[in-house]
Every structure is written in structure tokens, then in C-alpha cells.
C-alpha positions as CSV (number, residue, x, y, z in Angstrom):
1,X,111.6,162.5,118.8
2,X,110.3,160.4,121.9
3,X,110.5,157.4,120.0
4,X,114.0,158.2,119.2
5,X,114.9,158.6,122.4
6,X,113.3,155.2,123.8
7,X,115.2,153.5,120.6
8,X,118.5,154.7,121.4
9,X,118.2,153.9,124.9
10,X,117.3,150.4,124.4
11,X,120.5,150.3,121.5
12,X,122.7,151.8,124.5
13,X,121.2,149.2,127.1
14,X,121.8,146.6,124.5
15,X,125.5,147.4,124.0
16,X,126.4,148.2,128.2
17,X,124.6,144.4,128.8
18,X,126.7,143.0,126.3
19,X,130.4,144.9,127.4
20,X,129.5,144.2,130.5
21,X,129.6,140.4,129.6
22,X,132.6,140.3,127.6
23,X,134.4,141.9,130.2
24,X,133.5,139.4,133.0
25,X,131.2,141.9,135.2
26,X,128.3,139.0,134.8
27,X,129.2,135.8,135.8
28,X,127.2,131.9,135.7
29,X,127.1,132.5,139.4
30,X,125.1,135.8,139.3
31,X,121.7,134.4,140.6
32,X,119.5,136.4,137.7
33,X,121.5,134.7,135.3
34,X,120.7,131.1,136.1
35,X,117.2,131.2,137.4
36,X,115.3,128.5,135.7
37,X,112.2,129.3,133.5
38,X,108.6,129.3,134.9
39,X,107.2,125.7,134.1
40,X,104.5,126.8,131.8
41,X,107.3,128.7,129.7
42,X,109.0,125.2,128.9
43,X,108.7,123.6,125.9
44,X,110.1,120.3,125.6
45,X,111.1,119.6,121.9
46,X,110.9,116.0,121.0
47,X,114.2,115.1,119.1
48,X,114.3,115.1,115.7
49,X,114.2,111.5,114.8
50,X,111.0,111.1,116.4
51,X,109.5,113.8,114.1
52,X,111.3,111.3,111.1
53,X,109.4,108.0,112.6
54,X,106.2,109.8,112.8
55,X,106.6,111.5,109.3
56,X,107.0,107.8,108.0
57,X,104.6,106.0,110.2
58,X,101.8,108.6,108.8
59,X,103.4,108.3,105.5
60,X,103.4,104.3,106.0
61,X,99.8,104.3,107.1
62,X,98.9,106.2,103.6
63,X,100.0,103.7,101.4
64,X,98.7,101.6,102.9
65,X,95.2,102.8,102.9
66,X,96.3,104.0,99.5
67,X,96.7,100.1,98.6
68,X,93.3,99.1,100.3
69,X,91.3,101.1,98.3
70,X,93.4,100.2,95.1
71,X,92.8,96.7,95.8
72,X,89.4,97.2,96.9
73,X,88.5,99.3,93.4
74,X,90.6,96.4,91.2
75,X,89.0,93.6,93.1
76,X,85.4,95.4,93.1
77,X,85.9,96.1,89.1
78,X,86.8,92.2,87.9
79,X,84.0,91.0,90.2
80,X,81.6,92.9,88.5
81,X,82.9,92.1,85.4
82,X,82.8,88.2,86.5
83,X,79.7,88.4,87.6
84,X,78.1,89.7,84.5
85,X,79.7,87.5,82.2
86,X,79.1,84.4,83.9
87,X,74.8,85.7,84.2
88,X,75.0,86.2,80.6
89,X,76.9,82.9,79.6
90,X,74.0,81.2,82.4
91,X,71.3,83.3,80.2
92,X,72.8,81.6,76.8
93,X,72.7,78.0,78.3
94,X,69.6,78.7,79.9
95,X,67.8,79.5,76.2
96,X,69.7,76.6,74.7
97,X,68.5,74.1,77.5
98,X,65.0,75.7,77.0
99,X,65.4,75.4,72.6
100,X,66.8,72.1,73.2
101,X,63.2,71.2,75.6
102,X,60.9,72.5,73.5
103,X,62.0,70.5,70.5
104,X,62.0,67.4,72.9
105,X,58.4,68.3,73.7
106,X,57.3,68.7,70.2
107,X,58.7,65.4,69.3
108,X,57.3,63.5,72.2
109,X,53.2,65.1,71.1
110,X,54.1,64.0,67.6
111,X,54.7,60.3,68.9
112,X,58.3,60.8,67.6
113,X,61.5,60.0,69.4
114,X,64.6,62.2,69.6
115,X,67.4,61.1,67.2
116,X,70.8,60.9,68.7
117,X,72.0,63.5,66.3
118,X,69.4,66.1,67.5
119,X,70.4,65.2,71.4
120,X,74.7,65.4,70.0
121,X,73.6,68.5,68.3
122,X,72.2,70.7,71.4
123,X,75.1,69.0,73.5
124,X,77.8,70.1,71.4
125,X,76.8,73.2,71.0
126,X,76.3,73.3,75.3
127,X,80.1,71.8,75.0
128,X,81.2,75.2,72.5
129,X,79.0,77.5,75.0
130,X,81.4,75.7,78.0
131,X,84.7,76.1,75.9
132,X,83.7,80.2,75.3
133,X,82.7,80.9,78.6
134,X,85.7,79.3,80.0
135,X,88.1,81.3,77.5
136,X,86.5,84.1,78.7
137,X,86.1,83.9,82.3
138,X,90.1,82.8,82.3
139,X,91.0,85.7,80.7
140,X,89.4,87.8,83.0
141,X,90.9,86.1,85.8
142,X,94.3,86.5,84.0
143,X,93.8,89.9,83.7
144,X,92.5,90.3,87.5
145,X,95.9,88.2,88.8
146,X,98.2,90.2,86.9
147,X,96.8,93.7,88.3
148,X,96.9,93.1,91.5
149,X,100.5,91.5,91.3
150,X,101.5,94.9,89.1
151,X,100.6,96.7,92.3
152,X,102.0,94.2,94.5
153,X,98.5,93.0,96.1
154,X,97.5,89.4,97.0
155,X,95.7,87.6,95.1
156,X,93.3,86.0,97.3
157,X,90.1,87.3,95.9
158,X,91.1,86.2,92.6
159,X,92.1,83.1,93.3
160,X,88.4,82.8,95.6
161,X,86.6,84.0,92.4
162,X,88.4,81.3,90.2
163,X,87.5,77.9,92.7
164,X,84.4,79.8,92.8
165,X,83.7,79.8,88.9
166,X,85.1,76.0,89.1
167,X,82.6,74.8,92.3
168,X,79.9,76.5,89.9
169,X,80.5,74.9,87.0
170,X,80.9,72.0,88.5
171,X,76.9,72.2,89.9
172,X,75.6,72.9,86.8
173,X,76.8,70.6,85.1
174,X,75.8,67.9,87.7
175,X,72.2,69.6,87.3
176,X,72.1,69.5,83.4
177,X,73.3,65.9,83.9
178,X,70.5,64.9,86.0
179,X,67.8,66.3,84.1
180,X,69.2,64.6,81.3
181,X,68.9,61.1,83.0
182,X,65.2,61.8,84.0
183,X,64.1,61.6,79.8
């Protein structure tokens, strides 16, 4: 029954305060009307739009380190993927250079002289190795270019791996060609 009692009188407060306002007893001027809030009970709300422009800055900085590690796992991926073809193309050439040097040594202990169908023979098929590593490596670079444009991500580190593969190939050839001239 107390708690009745406290209720209703807080209803009945509740309805004099608010008569009393309607019928212009309270007034702006009334000093406990106006008296500004305590400082520490203040809470400045920053507008709305800022809470927009941070939403989309956050939301801005996401894709983009969404993007960085979507181009770092592409670039990461066709790198590899470079790397290991061009070791095992390097690996075939390698074993024909060796074949090729063996049969050289063979003939030179036998007092015999290479033919220049044995020496077209290994250098065609050095010029076949070339052709199918190059259709490969291209094709792998292809691929690598068009991914990252699909995700709209620049193509530096493709384009680095491709004058890379060309500088490369450049050397070894220009090694093969001097070892060549020595015999």
C-alpha cells in the first residue's frame, strides 16, 4: 500500500508541474527553470555528418587494407609460381647443357670432332626449351596482369617480374654464348 501511495503522489506531482505550465504559473524567467547544467553533466554531441565521414573514412581505410592484402596474396601467389617455373625450365637447360658437354667430352678423348649437326641438334633443342619456357612464363604473366586489373590493382610488380624474366634471359643467354666461343 506504501508503494501505492509514493506512486500516486509522484502521478499527482507529475500532472500539478505540468497544469501549472500550461497555465503560465512557470515562466522562462523563473531562475530554476533556466539554470544551466553542471559541466560534467554536458555532453556535446558531434553532428551527424561527422559520424557519416568517420563511418566512411573507417570504411575507406578497410578497403583499402582489404586491397593490400589482396594484392599482396595475388602478387605473392604468381611470384611463386614464376619463380618455380623459371628454376625448373633453368634445371632442364642446365641437363641439356651438361648432355650436350659430355658428348663433347667423349668425342674430344676419342680424337673425334663434333659434327655440326650434333652442335645444331643440342641448340635447337636449347632454342624449343627457350620457345616453351617463354610460352609459359607469358602466360603466367598474362594471367598475373589480368588479376590484378580485375581487382583494379597496379600492375607494377607484374610488369617488374616480366623486365625481370627478360634481363635474365638476356644473361644466360650471353653466358651460354660465351662458353660456346671458348670450344
Amino acid at each position: 500500500m506504501r508503494h501505492f501511495i509514493v506512486t500516486a503522489s509522484i502521478f499527482v506531482l507529475i500532472a500539478a508541474a505540468t497544469a501549472a505550465w500550461q497555465l503560465g504559473i512557470f515562466k522562462e524567467e523563473d531562475p530554476g527553470l533556466n539554470t544551466p547544467l553542471p559541466k560534467q553533466q554536458v555532453k556535446l554531441m558531434p553532428p551527424v555528418g561527422d559520424y557519416i565521414d568517420n563511418a566512411e573514412k573507417t570504411n575507406n581505410k578497410q578497403k583499402e587494407r582489404n586491397q593490400a592484402v589482396l594484392q599482396e596474396e595475388i602478387e605473392a601467389r604468381y611470384t611463386a609460381h614464376l619463380l618455380s617455373t623459371a628454376q625448373d625450365y633453368e634445371k632442364r637447360l642446365n641437363s641439356l647443357a651438361n648432355t650436350a658437354w659430355e658428348e663433347y667430352t667423349e668425342a674430344q678423348q676419342e680424337g673425334k670432332n663434333i659434327s655440326k649437326p650434333v652442335a645444331f641438334k643440342y641448340f635447337t633443342e636449347g632454342q624449343k626449351l627457350k620457345t616453351k619456357c617463354d610460352n609459359e612464363i607469358y602466360t603466367i604473366l598474362q594471367n598475373f596482369e589480368a588479376e590484378l586489373s580485375a581487382n583494379s590493382l597496379p600492375l607494377d610488380k607484374a610488369n617488374m617480374c616480366r623486365r625481370e624474366y627478360e634481363r635474365r634471359k638476356s644473361e644466360r643467354k650471353q653466358e651460354i654464348l660465351e662458353i660456346i666461343s671458348r670450344y
